[in-house]
N, C-alpha and C positions, 0 to 999 in steps of 0.2 A: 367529483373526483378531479385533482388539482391536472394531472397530466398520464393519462393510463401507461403513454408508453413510459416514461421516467420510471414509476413504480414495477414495471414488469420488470426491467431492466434492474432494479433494487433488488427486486424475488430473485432474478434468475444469479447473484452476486452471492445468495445468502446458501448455507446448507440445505439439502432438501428438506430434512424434517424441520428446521425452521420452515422455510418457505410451505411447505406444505400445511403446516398451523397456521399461520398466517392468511393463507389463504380458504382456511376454512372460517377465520372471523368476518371476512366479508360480506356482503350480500350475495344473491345469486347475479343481480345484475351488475355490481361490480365487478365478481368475477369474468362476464363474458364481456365487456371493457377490456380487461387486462390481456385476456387468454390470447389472443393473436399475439401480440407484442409480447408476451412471456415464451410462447413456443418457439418464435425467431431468435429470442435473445437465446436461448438455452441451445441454440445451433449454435454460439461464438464462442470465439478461444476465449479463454483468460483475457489474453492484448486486447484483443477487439471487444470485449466485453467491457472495459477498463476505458477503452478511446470513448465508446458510445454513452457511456455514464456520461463522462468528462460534457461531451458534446449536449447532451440530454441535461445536463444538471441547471437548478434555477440559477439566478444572477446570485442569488443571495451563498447558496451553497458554494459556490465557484469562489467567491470574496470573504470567506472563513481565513483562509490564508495567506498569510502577507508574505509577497516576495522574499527572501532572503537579501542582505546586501550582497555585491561581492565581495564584499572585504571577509565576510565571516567565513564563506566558502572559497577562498583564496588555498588555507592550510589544506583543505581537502582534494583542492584541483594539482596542487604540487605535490600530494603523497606516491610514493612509490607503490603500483600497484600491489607489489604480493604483502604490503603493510597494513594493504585496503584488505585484502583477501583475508588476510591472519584476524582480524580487527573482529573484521563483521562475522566471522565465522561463531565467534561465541557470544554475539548480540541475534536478538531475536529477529525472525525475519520481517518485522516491522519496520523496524529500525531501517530495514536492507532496501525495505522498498521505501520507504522516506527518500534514504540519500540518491535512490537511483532515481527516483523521479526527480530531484535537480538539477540533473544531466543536461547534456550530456557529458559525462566523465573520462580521462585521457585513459582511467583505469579498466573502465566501464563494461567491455569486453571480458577480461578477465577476471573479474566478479563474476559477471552473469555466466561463466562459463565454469567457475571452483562452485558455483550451485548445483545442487541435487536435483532432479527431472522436476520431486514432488516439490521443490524449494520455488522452483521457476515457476511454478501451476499455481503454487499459493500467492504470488508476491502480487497479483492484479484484487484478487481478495482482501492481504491483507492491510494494502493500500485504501480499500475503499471502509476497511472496517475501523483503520488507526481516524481517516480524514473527516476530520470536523469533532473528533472527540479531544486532537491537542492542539494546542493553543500556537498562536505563531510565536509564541515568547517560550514555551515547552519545544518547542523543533530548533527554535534558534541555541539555545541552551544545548538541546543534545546534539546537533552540528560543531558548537563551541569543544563540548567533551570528547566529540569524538576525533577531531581534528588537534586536541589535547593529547590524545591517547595516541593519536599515529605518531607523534615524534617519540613514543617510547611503547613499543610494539613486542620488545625482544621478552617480554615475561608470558605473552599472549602463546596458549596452544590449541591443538586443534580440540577444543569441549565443545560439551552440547551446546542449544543454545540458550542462555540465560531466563531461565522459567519466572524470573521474577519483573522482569521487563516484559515480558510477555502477559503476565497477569495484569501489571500496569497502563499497558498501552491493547488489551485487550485482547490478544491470540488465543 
């Protein structure tokens, strides 16, 4: 087993009944590997769940994604907050946590604050579920769009959020 705490911390990120399959394909001595490091992890918030992946993760997984320049994230650092707010409000919350892990953002407060209790619980999740499935040419793209979309906001209303992005990027 490559790094027991790394994969704990993978288990304790996933749903229980995922996680709890999972951890019945194992051995029994892999499980008792894991179990310490899975017990602590499942004590952390969301955030601190989310830092300790980040920290834990291999060099390889870390280097999936290529910096953004700032030129591309230029349009998004000059948008007017509640254009941010209108925008993301009917993109999925994948999306929400892409752009907010780019940050930090002039907007960035007041995002995280038009979010719902369960919006904020999920966005350390849905961070680690989108990361490494797109591509830095897929995020650079929907950064481009969506910094497209803020110069022309006024048709945006408060709707769910987009199920078909959410099937695409995995939610």
């Amino acid at each position: 087993m490559s790094d027991p705490r790394f994969i704990a911390l993978k288990l304790a990120a996933l749903p229980e009944g995922d996680r709890r399959w999972l951890l019945r394909q194992l051995t029994k001595a892999e499980r008792q590997q894991i179990q310490p490091g899975l017990v602590e992890a499942l004590t952390l918030s969301p955030a601190a769940l989310l830092r300790a992946l980040e920290a834990a993760a291999p060099d390889e997984a870390a280097s999936t994604a290529a910096p953004l320049q700032n030129a591309e994230l230029a349009p998004l650092r000059s948008a007017a907050g509640a254009k941010v707010v209108a925008l993301m409000s009917v993109l999925p919350i994948s999306c929400t946590a892409l752009l907010l892990e780019k940050g930090p953002w002039p907007w960035g407060n007041e995002l995280n604050i038009s979010l719902t209790s369960d919006e904020r619980r999920t966005l350390p999740k849905a961070l680690i579920a989108v990361r490494g499935r797109v591509s830095p040419r897929f995020e650079a793209l929907l950064f481009e769009q969506i910094g497209s979309a803020l110069a022309d906001t006024a048709g945006i209303g408060a709707k769910a959020r987009n199920s078909q992005f959410d099937k695409i990027l995995g939610d």
